[in-house]
C-alpha positions in Angstrom: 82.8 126.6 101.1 81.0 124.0 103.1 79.5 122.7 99.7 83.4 122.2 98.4 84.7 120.5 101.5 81.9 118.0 101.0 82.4 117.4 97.1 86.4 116.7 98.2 85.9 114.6 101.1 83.4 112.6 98.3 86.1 112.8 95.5 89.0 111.8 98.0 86.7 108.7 99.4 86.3 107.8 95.8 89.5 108.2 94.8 90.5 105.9 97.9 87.5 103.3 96.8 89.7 103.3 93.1 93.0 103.1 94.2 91.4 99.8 96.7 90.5 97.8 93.5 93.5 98.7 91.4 95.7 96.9 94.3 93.1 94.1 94.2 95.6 90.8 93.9 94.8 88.3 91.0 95.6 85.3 90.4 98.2 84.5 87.1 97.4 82.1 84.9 100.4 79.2 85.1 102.4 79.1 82.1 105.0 76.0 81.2 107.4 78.4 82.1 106.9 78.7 85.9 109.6 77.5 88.0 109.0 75.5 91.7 110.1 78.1 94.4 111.7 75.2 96.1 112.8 73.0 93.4 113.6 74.9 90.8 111.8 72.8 88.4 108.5 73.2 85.6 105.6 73.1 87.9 103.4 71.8 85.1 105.5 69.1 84.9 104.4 67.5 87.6 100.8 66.5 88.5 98.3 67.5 91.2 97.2 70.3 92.7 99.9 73.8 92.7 100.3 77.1 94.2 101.0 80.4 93.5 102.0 83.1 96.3 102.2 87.4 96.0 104.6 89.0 97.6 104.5 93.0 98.3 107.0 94.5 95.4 106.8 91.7 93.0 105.5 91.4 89.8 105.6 87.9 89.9 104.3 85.0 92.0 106.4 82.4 94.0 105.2 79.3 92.2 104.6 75.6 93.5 104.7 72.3 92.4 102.7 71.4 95.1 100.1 73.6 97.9 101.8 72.1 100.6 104.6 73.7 99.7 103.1 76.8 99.8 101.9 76.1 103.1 105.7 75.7 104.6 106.4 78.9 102.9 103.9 81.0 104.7 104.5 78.9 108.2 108.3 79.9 107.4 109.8 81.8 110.4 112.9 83.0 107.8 110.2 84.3 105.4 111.0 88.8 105.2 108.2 89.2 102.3 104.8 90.4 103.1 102.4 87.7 101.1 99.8 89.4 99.5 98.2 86.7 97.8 98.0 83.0 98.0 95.8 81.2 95.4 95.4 77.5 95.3 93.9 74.8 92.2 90.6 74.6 92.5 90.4 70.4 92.3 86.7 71.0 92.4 87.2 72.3 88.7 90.0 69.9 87.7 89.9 67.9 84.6 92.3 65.1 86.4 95.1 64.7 88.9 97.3 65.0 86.3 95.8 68.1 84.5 94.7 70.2 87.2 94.2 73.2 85.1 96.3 76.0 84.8 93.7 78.8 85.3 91.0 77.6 87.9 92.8 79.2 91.0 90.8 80.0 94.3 91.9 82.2 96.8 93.8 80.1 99.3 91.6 80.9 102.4 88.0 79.9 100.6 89.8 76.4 99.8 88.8 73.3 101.8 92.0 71.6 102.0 92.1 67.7 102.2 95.2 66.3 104.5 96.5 63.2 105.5 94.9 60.9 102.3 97.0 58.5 100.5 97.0 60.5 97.9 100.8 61.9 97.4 101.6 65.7 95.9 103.6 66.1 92.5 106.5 65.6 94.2 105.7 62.7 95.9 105.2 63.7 99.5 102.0 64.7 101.6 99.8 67.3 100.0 97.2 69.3 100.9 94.6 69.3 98.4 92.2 72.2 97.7 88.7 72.2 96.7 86.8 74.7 96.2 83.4 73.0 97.6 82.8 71.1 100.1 81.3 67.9 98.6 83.9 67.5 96.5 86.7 67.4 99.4 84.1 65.5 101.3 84.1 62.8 98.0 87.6 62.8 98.2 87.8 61.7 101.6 85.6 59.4 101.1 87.8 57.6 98.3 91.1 58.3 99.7 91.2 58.7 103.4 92.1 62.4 104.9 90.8 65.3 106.9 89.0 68.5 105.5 90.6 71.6 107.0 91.0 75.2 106.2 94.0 76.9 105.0 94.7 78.5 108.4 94.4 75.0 109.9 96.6 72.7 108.4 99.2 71.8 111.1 102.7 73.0 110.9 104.1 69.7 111.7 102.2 68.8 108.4 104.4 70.7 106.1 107.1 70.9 108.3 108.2 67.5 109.5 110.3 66.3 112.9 112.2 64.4 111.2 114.2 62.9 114.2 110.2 61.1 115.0 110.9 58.8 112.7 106.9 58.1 111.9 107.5 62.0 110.7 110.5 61.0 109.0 108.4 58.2 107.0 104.8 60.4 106.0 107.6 62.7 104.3 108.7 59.8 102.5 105.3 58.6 101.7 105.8 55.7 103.2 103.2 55.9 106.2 
C-alpha cells in the first residue's frame, strides 16, 4: 500500500511538473495583421521597437506599436486582466530601427530598457527601448543620450505624463 501511495504522490508531482510547462507563456510571432492596443493601427507599420502583452483567458496578445505603451498598460490602475506575459524586441537582435524584427522577442523583465534618449518611438513620443544585453543599451546611450533601467523601473510619470507641467506636456510631444 505504502509502495502505491508513493508511485501516486510521484505520478501526481509529475503530472503537476507537465501541466507547469504546458501553461508556459510564449511569445507570438508579429504578423502584418496585428493591431496597436491603443491606436488601432498595423504595428508593423511603424518603426522601432513593439510589444506584445498575455492576458489570463486570451488567446491572443494585446499588441503595441511601441514598449512604452506597454508600459502604461501594465502601470494602468483601470486595467481588470491578469497579464501573464509581456515580451519586448530584442534591439540587441534588430536588423534596424525601422525593421526591428518580428520574431526576436525577450521576455519583458530580462530587457535593459533605455529611457529618456532622443530617440522617439513609432509613434513619435518617448520610448523605452529594450535590449537584450547590456552593451548594446550601454552603446545606445552612448550615441543617443538616455538611462539604462529595468522593466520594473521605468518611472510612471515616463509613460504616464502630468500634462498640466508643461515640461511633461512637451517630452510627450517630443519636443524636450
Amino acid at each position: 500500500m505504502k509502495r502505491i501511495a508513493i508511485c501516486l504522490t510521484v505520478a501526481l508531482t509529475l503530472a503537476a511538473c507537465k501541466e507547469d510547462v504546458t501553461d508556459a507563456i510564449t511569445p507570438t510571432e508579429m504578423t502584418d495583421e496585428a493591431l496597436g492596443h491603443y491606436c488601432q493601427m498595423f504595428v508593423a507599420d511603424h518603426p522601432g521597437p513593439k510589444a506584445q502583452v498575455h492576458l489570463k483567458g486570451h488567446t491572443a496578445p494585446l499588441w503595441f506599436s511601441q514598449v512604452s505603451d506597454a508600459v502604461a498598460y501594465v502601470h494602468d490602475p483601470e486595467r481588470e486582466a491578469e497579464i501573464t506575459g509581456i515580451f519586448v524586441s530584442d534591439m540587441s537582435r534588430a536588423q534596424s530601427w525601422a525593421i526591428p524584427g518580428e520574431g526576436n522577442w525577450i521576455p519583458a523583465e530580462a530587457a535593459h530598457l533605455v529611457i529618456e534618449s532622443r530617440q522617439p518611438g513609432g509613434m513619435g513620443v518617448p520610448e523605452a527601448i529594450p535590449f537584450g544585453n547590456t552593451e548594446d543599451a550601454l552603446a545606445f546611450v552612448a550615441d543617443n543620450g538616455g538611462n539604462v533601467v529595468a522593466w520594473t523601473d521605468v518611472p510612471d510619470a515616463y509613460v504616464r505624463p502630468d500634462f498640466s507641467d508643461p515640461q511633461d506636456h512637451a517630452m510627450q510631444k517630443g519636443l524636450k
